[in-house]
C-alpha positions, -999 to 999 in steps of 0.1 A, spaced: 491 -236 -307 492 -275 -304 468 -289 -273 456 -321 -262 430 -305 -238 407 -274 -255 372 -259 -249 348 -271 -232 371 -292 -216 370 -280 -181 412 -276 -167 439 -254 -165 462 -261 -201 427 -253 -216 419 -222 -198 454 -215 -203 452 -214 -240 419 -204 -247 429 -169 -226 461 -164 -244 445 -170 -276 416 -149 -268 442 -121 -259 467 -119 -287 438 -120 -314 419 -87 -294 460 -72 -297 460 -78 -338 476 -112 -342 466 -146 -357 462 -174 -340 453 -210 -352 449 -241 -322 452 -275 -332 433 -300 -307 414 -329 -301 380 -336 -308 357 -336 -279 326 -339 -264 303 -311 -266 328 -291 -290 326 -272 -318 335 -290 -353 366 -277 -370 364 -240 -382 391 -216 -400 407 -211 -365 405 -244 -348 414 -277 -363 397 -306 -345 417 -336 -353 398 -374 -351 402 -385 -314 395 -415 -289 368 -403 -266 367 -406 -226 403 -425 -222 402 -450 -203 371 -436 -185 387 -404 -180 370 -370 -196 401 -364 -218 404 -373 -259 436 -387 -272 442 -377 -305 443 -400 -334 472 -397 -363 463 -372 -389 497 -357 -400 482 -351 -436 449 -331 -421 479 -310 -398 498 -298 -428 471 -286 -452 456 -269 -421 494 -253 -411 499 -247 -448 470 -223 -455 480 -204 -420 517 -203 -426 526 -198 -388 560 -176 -376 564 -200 -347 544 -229 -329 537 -235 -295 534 -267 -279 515 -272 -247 521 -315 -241 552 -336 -248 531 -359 -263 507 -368 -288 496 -332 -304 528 -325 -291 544 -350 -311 530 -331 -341 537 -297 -326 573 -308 -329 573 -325 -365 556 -292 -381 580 -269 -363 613 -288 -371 600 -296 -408 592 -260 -414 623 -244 -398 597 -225 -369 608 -220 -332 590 -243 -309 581 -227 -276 564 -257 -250 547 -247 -218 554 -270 -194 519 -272 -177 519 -303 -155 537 -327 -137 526 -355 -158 540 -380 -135 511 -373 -112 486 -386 -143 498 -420 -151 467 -431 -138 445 -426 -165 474 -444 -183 467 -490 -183 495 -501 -161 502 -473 -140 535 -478 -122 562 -464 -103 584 -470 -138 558 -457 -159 558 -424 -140 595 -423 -142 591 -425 -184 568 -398 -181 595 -375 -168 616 -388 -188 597 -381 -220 589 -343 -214 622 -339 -202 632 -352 -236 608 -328 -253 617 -298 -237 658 -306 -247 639 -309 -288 627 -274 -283 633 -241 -286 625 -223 -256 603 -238 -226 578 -218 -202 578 -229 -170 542 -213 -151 562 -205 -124 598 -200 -109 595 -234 -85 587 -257 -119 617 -239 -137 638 -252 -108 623 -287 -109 629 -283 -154 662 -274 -145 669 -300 -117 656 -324 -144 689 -312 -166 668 -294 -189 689 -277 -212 668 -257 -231 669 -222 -224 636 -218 -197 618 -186 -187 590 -186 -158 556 -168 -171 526 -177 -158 493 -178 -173 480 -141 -169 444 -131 -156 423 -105 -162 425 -87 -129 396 -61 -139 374 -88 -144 379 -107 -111 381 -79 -90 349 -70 -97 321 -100 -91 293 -100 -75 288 -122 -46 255 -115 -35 247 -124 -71 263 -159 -67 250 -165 -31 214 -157 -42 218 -180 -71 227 -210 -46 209 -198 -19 237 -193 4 228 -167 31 240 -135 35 253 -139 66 268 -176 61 309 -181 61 316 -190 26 345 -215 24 355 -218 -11 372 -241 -41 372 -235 -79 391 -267 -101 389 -300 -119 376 -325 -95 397 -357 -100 418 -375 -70 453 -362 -81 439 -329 -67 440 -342 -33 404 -335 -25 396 -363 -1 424 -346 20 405 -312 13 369 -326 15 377 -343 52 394 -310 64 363 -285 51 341 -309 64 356 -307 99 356 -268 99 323 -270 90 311 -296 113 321 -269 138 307 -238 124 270 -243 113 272 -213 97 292 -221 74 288 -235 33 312 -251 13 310 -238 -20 329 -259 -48 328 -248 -84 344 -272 -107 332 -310 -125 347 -345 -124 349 -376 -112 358 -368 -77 321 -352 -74 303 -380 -56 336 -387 -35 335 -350 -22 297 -353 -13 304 -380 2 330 -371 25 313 -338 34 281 -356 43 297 -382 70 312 -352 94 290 -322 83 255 -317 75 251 -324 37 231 -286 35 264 -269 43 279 -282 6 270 -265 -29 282 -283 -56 282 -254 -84 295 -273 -114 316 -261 -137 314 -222 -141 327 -198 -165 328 -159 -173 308 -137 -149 297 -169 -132 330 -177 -119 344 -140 -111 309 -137 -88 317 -171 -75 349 -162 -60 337 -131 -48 309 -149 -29 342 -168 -7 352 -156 24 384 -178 23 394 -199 -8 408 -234 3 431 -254 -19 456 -289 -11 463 -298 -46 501 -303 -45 503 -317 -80 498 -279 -100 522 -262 -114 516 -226 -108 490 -210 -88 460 -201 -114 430 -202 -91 452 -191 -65 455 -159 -78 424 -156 -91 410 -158 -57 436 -134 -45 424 -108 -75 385 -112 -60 401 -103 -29 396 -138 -7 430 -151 12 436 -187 6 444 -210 28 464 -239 9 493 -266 11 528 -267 -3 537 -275 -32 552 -267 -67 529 -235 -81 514 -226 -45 545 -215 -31 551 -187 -54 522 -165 -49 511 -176 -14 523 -162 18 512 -150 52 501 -114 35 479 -128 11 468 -162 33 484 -195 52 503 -222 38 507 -249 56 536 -277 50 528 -302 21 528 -332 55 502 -307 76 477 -330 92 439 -321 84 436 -307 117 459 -280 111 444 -269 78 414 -267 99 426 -247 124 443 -225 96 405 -219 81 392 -209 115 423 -183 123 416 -168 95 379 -166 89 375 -160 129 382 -126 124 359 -103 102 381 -74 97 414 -86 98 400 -107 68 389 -76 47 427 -65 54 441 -101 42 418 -99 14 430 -64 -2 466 -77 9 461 -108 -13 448 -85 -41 477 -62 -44 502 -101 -46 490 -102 -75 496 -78 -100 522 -96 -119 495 -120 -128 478 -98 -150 466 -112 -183 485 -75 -201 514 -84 -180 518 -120 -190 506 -121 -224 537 -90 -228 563 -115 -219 548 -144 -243 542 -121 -272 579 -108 -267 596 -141 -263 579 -150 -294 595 -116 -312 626 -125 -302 625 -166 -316 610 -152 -347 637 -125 -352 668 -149 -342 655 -178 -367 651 -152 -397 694 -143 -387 695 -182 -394 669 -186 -419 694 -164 -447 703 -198 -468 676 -215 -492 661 -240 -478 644 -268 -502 625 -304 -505 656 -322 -498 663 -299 -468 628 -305 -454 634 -341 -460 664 -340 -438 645 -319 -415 619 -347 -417 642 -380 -408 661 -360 -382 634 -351 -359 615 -388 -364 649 -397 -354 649 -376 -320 617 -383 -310 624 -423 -311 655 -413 -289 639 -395 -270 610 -422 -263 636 -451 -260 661 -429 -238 627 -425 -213 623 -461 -219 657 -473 -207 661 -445 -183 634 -457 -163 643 -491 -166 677 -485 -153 661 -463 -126 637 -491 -113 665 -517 -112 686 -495 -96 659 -492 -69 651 -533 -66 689 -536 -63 688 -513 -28 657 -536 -18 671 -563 -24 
């Protein structure tokens, strides 16, 4: 697996492959990742190559990889891999695609994010520069072999896009067991929330493409009218003093727990320590913490938006349109936390949604997706294949990514024109 984000980075592509990797080596298979070097990380190891890497990106928490296509192949060499898997369009991604075409492997790409919704950690952030960035893992996904869309709403928005490559929607799968079984009281007595207090809940990455200054002013509302309640956010970034912030100007600044980042038991207790899980991100891709609150058993109350919409619903919760003012989501909060035991109901409702995320479930339909790629390129794979072959391979796939970049290039180019011209 090629990723630009790994362990300890705290995010969904690196949850995402450190469960699926954790998964299918506890089922009997081998699994190698390729990523970044980062802060706090573990060096390189005979499962994990850590490849040189810019730290903190342009003041972000993220490592952009540095070229090392010799270290890749002695590492891919001594593992001899029946198929790679790509999880960014980009950089590591770049490579992802260079080993798989040069060695004649399927390339399956997860299609985690809406990287248009990122430029800003990019220099020059622009309308035309988020219109490359579609462009590009478009592009990718067309250079691949098979793409996994997290959820049936981005494999509409892939083939909207005029993705071509054949797509299937799995999301990434979570141990149900595990989150159905935490121990709130252990999490409350840990941040000294009171028993009796209405626990209003979040679990992610805390940047501002998360939409948390719309969440943070809505919670803060809700709680400014129920002293009762706590706001209990578990997740790290730069966003942290922004959400204090805004919770402290409406509500008193006791009412807010800032957890950090939490992991393993720590997180399954935190979510079972929420009453209602709140969420407004509308830049996700599929519904991960979603449905891990929804396995603990707490209904979310949420906005919508590409990911949320397919595995939230009035059984399980309230969405509320992707436009709703903050007033509404507050008055969604208190409908559904005003009522003690039609909230028990909601919450065993909202665990029952989601048995097709289970971790056996989901890692099932990866594992056999892969079968199948490995078994139709062996049908193709029946001619020798030599040096001058890989050479070929070589040339023609540096070829298709410069087209690929260039044809993001000019397609946003043409696209921005195209919009001045209407202006004008």
């Amino acid at each position: 697996m090629f990723t630009n984000t790994y362990l300890p980075h705290v995010g969904g592509v690196a949850r995402s492959v450190s469960t699926y990797e954790e998964e299918f080596r506890r089922r009997g298979h081998d699994v190698r990742i390729v990523a970044p070097q980062f802060e706090g990380a573990m060096e390189s190891t005979e499962f994990v190559l850590r490849t040189p890497a810019l730290q903190h990106f342009n003041g972000s928490d993220f490592s952009v990889t540095l070229p090392q296509p010799g270290l890749i192949a002695e590492f891919l060499d001594n593992f001899q891999p029946e198929i790679i898997h790509s999880h960014h369009p980009f950089l590591l991604g770049d490579a992802a695609l260079r080993a798989a075409w040069t060695r004649r492997l399927p390339l399956v790409f997860t299609h985690h994010t809406l990287y248009e919704q990122y430029t800003r950690y990019v220099p020059l952030d622009s309308e035309a520069l988020q219109r490359v960035a579609i462009q590009m893992a478009t592009e990718y996904c067309n250079l691949c072999t098979h793409v996994i869309a997290p959820s049936p709403s981005i494999a509409e928005l892939l083939a909207q896009r005029c993705v071509t490559t054949p797509i299937i929607a799995i999301p990434t799968g979570i141990d149900l067991d595990a989150f159905g079984k935490g121990d709130g009281v252990a999490c409350r007595q840990r941040f000294e929330i009171p028993d009796d207090a209405l626990v209003v809940g979040h679990v992610g990455r805390l940047a501002a493409e998360k939409n948390l200054a719309y969440l943070a002013k809505a919670v803060a509302q809700f709680l400014k009218s129920r002293p009762d309640a706590v706001f209990l956010v578990v997740g790290s970034g730069d966003f942290e003093d922004d959400v204090r912030e805004l919770v402290s100007e409406v509500a008193d600044a006791k009412q807010l727990v800032m957890a950090g980042s939490r992991t393993g038991q720590e997180l399954v207790d935190a979510y079972a320590a929420m009453d209602v899980f709140a969420f407004s991100s509308q830049s996700e891709t599929q519904g991960m913490v979603l449905a891990e609150a929804m396995a603990a058993r707490t209904p979310v109350v949420a906005l919508d938006g590409p990911g949320v919409r397919d595995v939230l619903n009035e059984s399980n919760g309230r969405m509320l349109p992707a436009d709703a003012p903050v007033e509404a989501f507050v008055a969604a909060l208190d409908e559904i936390i005003r009522n003690r035991a039609a909230l028990g109901k909601l919450g065993e409702s909202a665990r029952r949604s989601v048995r097709d995320f289970g971790l056996d479930v989901c890692s099932d339909r990866v594992l056999g997706l892969y079968g199948q790629l490995i078994e139709a390129q062996a049908i193709r794979d029946d001619a020798d294949y030599g040096p001058w072959d890989r050479l070929l391979a070589r040339l023609e796939i540096e070829w298709n990514l410069i087209v690929e970049k260039t044809s993001a290039l000019t397609a946003a180019v043409v696209e921005t024109q195209a919009t001045r011209s209407q202006l004008d």
